[in-house]
N, C-alpha and C positions, 0 to 999 in steps of 0.2 A: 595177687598173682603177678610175677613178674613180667616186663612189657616182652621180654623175648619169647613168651609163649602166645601171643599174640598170632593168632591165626588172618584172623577177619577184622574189623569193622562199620558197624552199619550205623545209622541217624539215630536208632535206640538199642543196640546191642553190642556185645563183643562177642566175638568167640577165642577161644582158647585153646591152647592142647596141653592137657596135663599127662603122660606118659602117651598110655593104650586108649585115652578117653578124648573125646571133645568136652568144652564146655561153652553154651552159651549163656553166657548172662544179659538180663534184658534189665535196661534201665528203669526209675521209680515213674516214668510217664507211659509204662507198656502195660495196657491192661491185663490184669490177674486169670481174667475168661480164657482171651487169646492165648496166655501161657501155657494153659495150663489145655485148651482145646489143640492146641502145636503139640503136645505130646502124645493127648489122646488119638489125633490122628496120625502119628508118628507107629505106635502099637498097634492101631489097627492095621496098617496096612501093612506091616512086618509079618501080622498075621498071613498075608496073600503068599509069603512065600517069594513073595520078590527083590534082590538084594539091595539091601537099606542097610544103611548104621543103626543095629540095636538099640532100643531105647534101655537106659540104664537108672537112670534114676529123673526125678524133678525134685529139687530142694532150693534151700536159700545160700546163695554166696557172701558172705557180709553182707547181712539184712538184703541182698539182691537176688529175684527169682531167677533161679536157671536150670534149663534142661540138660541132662548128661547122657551123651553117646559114646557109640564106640568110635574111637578115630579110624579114619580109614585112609590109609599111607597110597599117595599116588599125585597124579597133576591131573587137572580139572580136563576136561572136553576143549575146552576154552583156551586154554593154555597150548594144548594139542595142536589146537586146529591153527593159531598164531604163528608157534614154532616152525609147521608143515605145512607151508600153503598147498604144496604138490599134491598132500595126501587128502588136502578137503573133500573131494567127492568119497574118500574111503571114509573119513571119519565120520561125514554125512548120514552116510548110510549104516553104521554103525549107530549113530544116533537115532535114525527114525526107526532100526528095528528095536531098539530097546524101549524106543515109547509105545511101537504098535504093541510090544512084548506086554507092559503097564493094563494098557488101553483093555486087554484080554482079561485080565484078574476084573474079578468084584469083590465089593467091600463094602456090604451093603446100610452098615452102620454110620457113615458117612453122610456129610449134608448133602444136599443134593444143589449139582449146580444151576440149577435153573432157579432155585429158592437164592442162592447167594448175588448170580446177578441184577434177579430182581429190587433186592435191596440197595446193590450198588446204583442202581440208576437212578431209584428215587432219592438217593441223595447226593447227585449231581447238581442239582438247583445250588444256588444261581447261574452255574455255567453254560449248563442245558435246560430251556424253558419247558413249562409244562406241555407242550405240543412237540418238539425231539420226545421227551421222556415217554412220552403217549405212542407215537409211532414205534421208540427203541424196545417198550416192553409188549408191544401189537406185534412186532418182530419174535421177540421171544417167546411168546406165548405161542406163535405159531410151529416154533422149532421143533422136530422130534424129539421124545424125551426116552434118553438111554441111560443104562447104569453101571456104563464102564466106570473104570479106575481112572480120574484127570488129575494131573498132577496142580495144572494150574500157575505155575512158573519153571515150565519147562526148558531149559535152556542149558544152553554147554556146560555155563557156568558152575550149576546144579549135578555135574556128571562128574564123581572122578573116576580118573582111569588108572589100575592097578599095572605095576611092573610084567604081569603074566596076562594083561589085558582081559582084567576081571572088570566092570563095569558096576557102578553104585550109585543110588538117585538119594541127594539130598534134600532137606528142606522142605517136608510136607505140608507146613503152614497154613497154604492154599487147598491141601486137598480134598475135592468134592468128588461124587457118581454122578455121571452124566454122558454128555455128547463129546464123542473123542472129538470131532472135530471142532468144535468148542474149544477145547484143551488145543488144538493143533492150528488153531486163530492164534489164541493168544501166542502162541509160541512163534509164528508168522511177523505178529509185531513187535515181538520182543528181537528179534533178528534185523527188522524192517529198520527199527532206530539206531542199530550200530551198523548195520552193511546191507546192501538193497541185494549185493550180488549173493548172500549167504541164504540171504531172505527167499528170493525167488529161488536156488537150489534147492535149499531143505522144503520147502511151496509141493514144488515137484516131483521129489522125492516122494514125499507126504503122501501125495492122491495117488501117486503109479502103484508105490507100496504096498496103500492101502484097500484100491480099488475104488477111490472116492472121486465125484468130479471135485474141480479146480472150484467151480460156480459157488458149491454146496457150502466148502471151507469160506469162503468170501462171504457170503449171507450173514456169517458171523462175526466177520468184522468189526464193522458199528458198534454191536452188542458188548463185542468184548473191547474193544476203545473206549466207549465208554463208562466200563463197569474199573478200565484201568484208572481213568480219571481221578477217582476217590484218591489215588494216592498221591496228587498235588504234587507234580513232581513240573517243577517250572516247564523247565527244557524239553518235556515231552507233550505238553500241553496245545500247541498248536500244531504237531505233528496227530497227536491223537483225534483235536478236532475234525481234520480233511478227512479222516477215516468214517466218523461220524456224519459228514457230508455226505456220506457215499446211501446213506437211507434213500428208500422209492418213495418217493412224494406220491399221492393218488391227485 
């Protein structure tokens, strides 16, 4: 594939654009499971009736596994919101009705988030000793369990915006049923690490929106800092930690 169709890429992927289609191709250290569960939850949740890029095929690219979608012609959320700083509180709100929109579907084939961050936590060792990891899943275990739609890497980036201002969620990878605001943590610090002022917006957006307190979102924190942790991502790691701090000692 030539480098001009180069859309994206990531530490183990590319993505493409071949005419009407995406293509991502996932390099020989990407496990076969995840590939091939990225697509299953990709059709599922197309099922919901929620606007996604179709899923079109999963094959191999020269000897490389890749999933094939539909391309969807437009500029990201992300890009949006850069270009227009004026317009941030519009596109804010724009954003959180399309997740509260998500948050409504069910999909009940789907792993369930409370089963995924539990495994992220216990393998946070060595970073978090077995006493965080014991308070982090005493946390969890106490959290209401719902079986909304979560996206799980919600963020601008994941949003493009059509010319007629048609809206579309990419990158289902992540997606579990569970607690929206679970889903709307994560999304908190994924804002929290590129702009604090974006951060506490979309925060308050969020719970006005949704009729949630501020408190309830936050309980989730921790939980969801450190279920991010897994992904060893240098430059976020002692931001993540402070968040992890934030646990109730008894």
């Amino acid at each position: 594939m030539a480098e001009l169709n180069v859309i994206a890429k990531r530490a183990n992927k590319t993505i493409y654009r071949d005419g009407d289609k995406a293509v991502k191709v996932f390099d020989d250290t990407f496990p076969k499971s995840d590939i091939l569960n990225e697509a299953l939850n990709q059709a599922r949740v197309e099922e919901t009736g929620l606007n996604i890029p179709k899923l079109l095929e999963v094959s191999k690219k020269d000897g490389q596994w890749a999933i094939v979608s539909e391309f969807v012609e437009g500029k990201t959320m992300e890009q949006l919101m850069d270009e227009n700083p004026d317009k941030l509180e519009e596109y804010m709100e724009q954003f959180v009705d399309l997740q509260l929109e998500m948050h409504s579907k069910k999909c009940p084939l789907l792993n369930k988030l409370k089963d995924k961050m539990n495994r992220k936590i216990n393998i946070t060792f060595p970073v978090l000793d077995a006493t965080v990891r014991y308070d982090l899943l005493t946390r969890l275990d106490s959290m209401p369990k719902h079986t909304k739609l979560c996206h799980g890497d919600f963020n601008p980036s994941n949003i493009i915006v059509g010319a007629d201002g048609t809206m579309s969620i990419l990158d289902w990878s992540h997606a579990t049923q569970g607690n929206a605001s679970a889903d709307a943590a994560r999304t908190y610090l994924l804002f929290s690490l590129k702009d604090e002022k974006k951060a506490e917006l979309y925060l308050n957006m969020f719970c006005k929106k949704s009729d949630t307190a501020k408190q309830y979102v936050q309980q989730w924190l921790p939980i969801v800092a450190a279920s991010q942790l897994t992904k060893s991502v240098e430059s976020e790691k002692e931001f993540l930690l402070k968040w992890i701090d934030v646990v109730d000692y008894q």
